[in-house]
N, C-alpha and C positions, 0 to 999 in steps of 0.2 A: 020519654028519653029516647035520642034517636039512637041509631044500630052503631054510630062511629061511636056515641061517649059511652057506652054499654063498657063491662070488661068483661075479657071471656073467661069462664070456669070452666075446671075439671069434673068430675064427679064429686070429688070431695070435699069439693069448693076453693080450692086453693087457684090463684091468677093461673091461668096456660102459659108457658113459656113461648115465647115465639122464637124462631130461629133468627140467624143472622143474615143481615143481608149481604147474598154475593155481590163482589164488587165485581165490575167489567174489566177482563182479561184483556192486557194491552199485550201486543205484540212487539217484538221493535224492529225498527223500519231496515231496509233496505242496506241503509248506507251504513247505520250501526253495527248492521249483522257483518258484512264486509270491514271492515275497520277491526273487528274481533278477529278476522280469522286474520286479518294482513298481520296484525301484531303473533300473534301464533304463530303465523307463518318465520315469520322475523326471529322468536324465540329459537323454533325449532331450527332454522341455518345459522341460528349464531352458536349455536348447543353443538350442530355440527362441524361447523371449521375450527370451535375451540377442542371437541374429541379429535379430528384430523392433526389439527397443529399439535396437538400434547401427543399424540401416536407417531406421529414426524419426529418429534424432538425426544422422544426417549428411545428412540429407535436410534439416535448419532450422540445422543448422551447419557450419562450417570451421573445423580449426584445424588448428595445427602448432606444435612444438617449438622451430622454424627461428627463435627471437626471440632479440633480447633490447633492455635497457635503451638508451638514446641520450642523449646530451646534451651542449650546448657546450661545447668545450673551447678556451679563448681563448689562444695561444699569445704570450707576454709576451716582444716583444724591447725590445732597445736601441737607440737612434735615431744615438748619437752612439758614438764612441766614446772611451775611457777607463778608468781602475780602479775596480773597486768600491770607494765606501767604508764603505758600511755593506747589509746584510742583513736585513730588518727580518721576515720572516720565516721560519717552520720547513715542514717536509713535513707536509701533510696538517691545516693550519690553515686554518678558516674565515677567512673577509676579507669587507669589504663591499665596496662599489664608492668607491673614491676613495682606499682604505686605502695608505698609498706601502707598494711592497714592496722595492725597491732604489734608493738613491742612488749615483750615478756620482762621482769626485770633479771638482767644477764652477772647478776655480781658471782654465784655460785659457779656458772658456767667460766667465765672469766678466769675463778681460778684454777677450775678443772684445766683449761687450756695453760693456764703459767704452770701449771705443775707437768703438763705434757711435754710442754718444751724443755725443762729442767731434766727431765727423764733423758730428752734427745740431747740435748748437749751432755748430760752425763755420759750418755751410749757413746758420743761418736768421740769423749776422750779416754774411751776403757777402748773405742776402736784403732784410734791411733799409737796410744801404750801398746795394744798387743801385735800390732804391725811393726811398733821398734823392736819390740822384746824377738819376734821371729826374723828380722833382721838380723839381732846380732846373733841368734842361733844360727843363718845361716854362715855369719862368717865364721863362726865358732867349727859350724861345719866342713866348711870348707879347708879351714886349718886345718882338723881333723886331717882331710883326704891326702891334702899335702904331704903332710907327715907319713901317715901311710904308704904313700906312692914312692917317699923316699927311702923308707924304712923296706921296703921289699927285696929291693935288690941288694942291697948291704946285707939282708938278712940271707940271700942266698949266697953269697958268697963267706960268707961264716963271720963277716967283719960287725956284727949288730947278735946280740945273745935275742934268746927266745923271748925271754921275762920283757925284754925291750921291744920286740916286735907283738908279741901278745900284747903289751898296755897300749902301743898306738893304734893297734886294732882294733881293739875295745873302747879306747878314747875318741876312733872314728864313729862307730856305731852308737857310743853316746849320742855324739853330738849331732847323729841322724834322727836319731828318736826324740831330743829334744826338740831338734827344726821342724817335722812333725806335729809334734805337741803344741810348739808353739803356732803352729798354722791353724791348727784343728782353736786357740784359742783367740785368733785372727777370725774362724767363721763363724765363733759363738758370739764375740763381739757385733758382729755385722747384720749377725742375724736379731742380735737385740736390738742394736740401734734400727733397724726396719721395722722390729715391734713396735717401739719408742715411736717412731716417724707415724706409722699407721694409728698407733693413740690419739698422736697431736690433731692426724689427721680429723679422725673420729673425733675430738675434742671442741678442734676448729667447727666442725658439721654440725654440731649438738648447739656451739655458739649462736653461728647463723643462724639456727630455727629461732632463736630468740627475738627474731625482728621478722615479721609474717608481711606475706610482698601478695599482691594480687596475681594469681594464677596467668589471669587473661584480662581482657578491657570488658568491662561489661558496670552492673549498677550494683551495687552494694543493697541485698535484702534479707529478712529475718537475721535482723544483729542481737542475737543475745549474749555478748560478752560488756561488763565494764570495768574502767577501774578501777585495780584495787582488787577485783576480783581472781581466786584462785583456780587455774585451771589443771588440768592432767592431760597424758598424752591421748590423742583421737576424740578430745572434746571439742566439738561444733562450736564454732564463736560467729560466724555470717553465715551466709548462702550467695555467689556472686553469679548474676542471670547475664551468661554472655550478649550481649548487642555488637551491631544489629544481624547475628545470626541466629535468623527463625526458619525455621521451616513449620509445615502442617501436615498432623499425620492426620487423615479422614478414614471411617470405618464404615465400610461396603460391605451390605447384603454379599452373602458368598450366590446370589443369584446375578447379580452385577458384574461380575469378574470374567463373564467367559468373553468379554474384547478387550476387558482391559488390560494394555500394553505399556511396559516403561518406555518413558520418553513421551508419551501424550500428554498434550497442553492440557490444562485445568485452569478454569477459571473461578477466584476466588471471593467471596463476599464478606466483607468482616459484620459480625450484629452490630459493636458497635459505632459502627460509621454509612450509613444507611446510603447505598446508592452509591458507594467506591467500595471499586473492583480491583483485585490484583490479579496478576498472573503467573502460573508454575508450570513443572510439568512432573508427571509421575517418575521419581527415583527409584523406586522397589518397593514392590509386594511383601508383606509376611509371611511366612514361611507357615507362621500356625493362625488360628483366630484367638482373639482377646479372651475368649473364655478360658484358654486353655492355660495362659497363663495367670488366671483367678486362684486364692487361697483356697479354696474346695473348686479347682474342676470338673463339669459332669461329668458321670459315669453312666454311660449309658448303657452299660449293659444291666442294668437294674432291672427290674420287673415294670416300672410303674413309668417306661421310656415316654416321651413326649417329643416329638418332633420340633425343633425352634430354628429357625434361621438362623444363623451365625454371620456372624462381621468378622473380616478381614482387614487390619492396619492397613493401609498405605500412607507408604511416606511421598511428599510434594514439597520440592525445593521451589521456591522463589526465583521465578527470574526477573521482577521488577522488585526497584528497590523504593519500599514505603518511604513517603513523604515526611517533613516533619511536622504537619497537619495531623496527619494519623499514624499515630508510634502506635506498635505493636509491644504488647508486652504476652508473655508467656503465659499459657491459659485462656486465652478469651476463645470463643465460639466463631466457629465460621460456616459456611455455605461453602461446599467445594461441586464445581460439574465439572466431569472427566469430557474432553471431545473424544467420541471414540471413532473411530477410521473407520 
């Protein structure tokens, strides 16, 4: 048996392990090793003009995510109460301002109002009764004086007895106290019928709430009244989202704010219309940040303090007016950058 087909043993006879064979160490060439470093190279200047440009641009800008759309939402109660009778409109309808959107049924109110008026025209014929009645006291009075003025001088000359000058004296001052009287029942009168007229007034008022008019022009949302339905006074029946006035209030790092100036441009992004831009500029600062006005504000004077950034409202009018490609409705998110000077 020759020495190749032999196998080799151990001492204890078990096969010898042979090792593995190294393979030959390739290098790589020239032009490979160059081609790694140009792309590295490449890496590294693109890594830094994108740190230079983002160091350039927040150095002349602020922005944040932290936005979104705002706008009046006028909450439509009922003044009086009663059933609905009629609905006049659906969810999610435009309206102008004055458009009625629920009538109440007015039959109760109608008569409060007929009985107002009854009241006023009673008043102003108790006002005219006692304006004659103090008429004819004044000429009642006036008689009076006459007689008196005549009786004076008769009475100093002895031609008129006493008994006769005392009664027209007494029948003068009568009939001053009733003119009087009757005046003072001339101002009770007047002052009723003004009561009277203020009832009607109030009466009319209480009517009118019976037919609900739209505040302002905007879109008619969350309608929870129908009819048939009965409502009380300061029950919610819509909610009306003024259009198209939106503004965005954005909430800034209070590390953000020391350029930021009212009257600076902002430019807007909406999420959802990807790639259209609006434009605004800053209206005013808050005065406090949003925590402060939270149901539990912090209290930092506690023991167990923590340090947090704080955001800052700012409010951002619109000075472009959205397309109607992309309405804007109240609540959506947006992208705001401040240009700062």
């Amino acid at each position: 048996m020759s020495n190749e087909s032999k196998v080799q043993v151990d001492w204890e006879g078990a096969p010898a392990e042979t090792g593995p064979v190294a393979e030959p160490v390739t290098r790589p060439s020239g032009a490979k090793r160059w081609i790694t470093i140009g792309i590295a190279a490449v890496v590294v200047v693109a890594g830094l003009v994108y740190a230079v440009r983002t160091i350039g641009f927040y150095r002349h800008h602020a922005e944040t995510d932290n936005a979104q759309i705002e706008a009046h939402v006028n909450p439509v109660l009922t003044r009086v109460p009663g059933y609905v009778r009629d609905v006049c409109v659906r969810d999610n309808q435009r309206v102008d301002s004055g458009t009625v959107l629920v009538r109440i049924d007015d039959r109760d109110l109608r008569s409060q109002r007929a009985l107002a008026e009854a009241a006023v025209t009673q008043g102003r014929a108790a006002l005219s009764a006692a304006r004659s009645s103090a008429e004819v006291a004044r000429v009642a009075r006036d008689h009076a004086r006459d007689d008196l003025a005549r009786y004076t001088p008769l009475r100093r000359k002895g031609e008129l007895s006493q008994q006769q000058f005392d009664a027209a004296r007494s029948a003068a001052e009568a009939a001053e106290a009733q003119l009087r009287a009757a005046h003072d029942q001339v101002e009770a009168a007047a002052a009723a019928v003004a009561q009277a007229e203020a009832a009607l007034e109030a009466a009319r008022l209480q009517h009118s709430y019976a037919t609900i008019t739209a505040p302002a022009s905007g879109v008619v949302s969350r309608k929870s009244v129908e009819k048939g339905q009965l409502v009380q006074p300061g029950q919610p029946l819509l909610a009306l989202v003024e259009s198209p006035d939106f503004w965005v209030v954005a909430n800034f790092k209070e590390t953000q704010l020391q350029r930021m100036r009212v009257g600076q441009t902002v430019t807007i992004e909406v999420d959802a219309y990807p790639g259209y831009e609006l434009h605004g500029r800053i209206e005013s600062l808050a005065a406090a940040t949003g925590a402060r006005f939270a149901l539990l504000p912090p209290d930092n004077a506690t023991g167990n303090f923590t340090k947090i950034t704080q955001r800052v409202p700012v409010k951002i009018v619109l000075t472009d007016s959205p397309d109607a490609a992309h309405p804007l409705r109240a609540g959506m998110s947006v992208k705001a950058t401040v240009h700062l000077d």
